[in-house]
C-alpha positions, 0 to 999 in steps of 0.5 A: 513440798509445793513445786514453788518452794523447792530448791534450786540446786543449779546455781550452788549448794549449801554446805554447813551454812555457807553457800560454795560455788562448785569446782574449786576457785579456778586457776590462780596466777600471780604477777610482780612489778619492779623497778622501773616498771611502774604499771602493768596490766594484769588482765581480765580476772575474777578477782585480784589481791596484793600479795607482797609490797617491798620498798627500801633505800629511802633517803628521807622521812618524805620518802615512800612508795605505795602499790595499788590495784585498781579496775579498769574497765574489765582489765586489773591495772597493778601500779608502784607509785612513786616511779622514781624509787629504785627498789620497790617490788609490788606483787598481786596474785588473781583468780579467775 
């Protein structure tokens, strides 16, 4: 095989099709958010999912509640929006 045509094998190998980064995922953290705590800065990961949203004791069709995750700049911000609801828990669980 010409020199310019081997593989690289120092950026991760090709296993059955698919390409895997080797030693596993890294360590893996999770976080949760309660009431009245309706932000928290979770920190510098590769990346982050939520993992459990729970929110009860509505008193009308207008009630809701909803848990986000968003960047900012190098920090995952984990939000409850709104703040006012007394029972709502949001979960993330990140990877670095």
């Amino acid at each position: 095989m010409p020199p310019d045509h081997r593989p690289d094998w120092h950026g991760g190998q090709c296993q059955s099709g698919v390409w895997k980064k080797g030693g596993g995922i890294g360590k893996v953290s999770s976080y949760q958010l309660n009431f009245p705590y309706s932000q928290s800065n979770l920190g510098q990961h590769t990346f982050c999912a939520l993992s459990h949203v729970r929110a009860t004791g509505f008193h009308n069709s207008n009630d809701y509640s909803e848990c986000s995750l968003s960047k900012s700049g190098s920090n995952w911000q984990l939000t409850a929006y709104p703040p006012s609801i007394a029972s709502y828990r949001c979960d993330a669980v990140c990877i670095d």
